[in-house]
N, C-alpha and C positions, 0 to 999 in steps of 0.2 A: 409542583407535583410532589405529593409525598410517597414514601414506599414505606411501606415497613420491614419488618427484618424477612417475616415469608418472603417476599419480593426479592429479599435481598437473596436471602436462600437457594432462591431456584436460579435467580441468575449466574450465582456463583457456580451452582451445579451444571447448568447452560455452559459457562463458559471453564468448565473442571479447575474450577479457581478452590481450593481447601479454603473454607473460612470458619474457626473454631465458631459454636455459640454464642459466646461471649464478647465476640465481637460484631456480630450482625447488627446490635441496637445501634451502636456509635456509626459504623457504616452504611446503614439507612438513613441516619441522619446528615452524614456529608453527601452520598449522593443526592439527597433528596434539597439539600443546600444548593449543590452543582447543576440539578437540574431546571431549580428556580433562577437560577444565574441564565441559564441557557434560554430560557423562558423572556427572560429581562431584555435579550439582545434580537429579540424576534418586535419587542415594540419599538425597534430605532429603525427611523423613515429612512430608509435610504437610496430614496426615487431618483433625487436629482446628484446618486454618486454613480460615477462610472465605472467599471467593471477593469479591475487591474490584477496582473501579472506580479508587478514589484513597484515598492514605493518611489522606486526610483526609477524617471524615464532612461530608460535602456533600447538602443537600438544592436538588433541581435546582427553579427558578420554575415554577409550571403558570400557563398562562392558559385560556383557554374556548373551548372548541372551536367556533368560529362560520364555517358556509358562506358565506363572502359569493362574490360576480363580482368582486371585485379593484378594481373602480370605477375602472383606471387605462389604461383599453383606450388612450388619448390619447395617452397617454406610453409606453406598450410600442412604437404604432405610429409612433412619430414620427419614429424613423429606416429606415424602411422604405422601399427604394429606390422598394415600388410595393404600396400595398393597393388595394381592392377592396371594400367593401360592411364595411368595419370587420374585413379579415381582410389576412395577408400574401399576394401575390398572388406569385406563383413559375413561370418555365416550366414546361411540359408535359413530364414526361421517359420519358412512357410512352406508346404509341401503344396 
């Protein structure tokens, strides 16, 4: 896919990237290299590969699904400018 430097232009303005003139040709040029790269990795077959996480088999730790109340209501509220009955207390912002 080629771009030229207009393309390049408006993208940069798209993305409020400052790119002098003088540099649009040469950066039409690498994106337009990068994009053909990207292009390159859409013709590799990769039917018979499996869909992975990490190169390396890793089995992830389980623990036990357990409801508890957090038991720490003491220490969440302790830098609370201002609670209330064990809750954070906050102005009013709606009449």
């Amino acid at each position: 896919m080629a771009l030229d430097p207009a393309a390049v232009k408006r993208i940069a303005r798209l993305a409020r990237i400052a790119v002098p003139e003088e540099d649009l040709a040469p950066l039409a040029n690498e994106l337009s290299r990068l994009l053909d790269w990207v292009e390159q990795l859409g013709e590799v077959d990769t039917a018979n590969v499996a869909p992975m996480t990490s190169v390396v088999a890793v089995t992830l730790p389980m623990r036990e699904d357990v409801v508890t109340d957090g038991g720490i209501q003491d220490k969440i509220l302790a830098n609370a400018p201002e609670r209330v009955g064990g809750f954070f207390a906050v102005p009013k912002v709606v009449e």
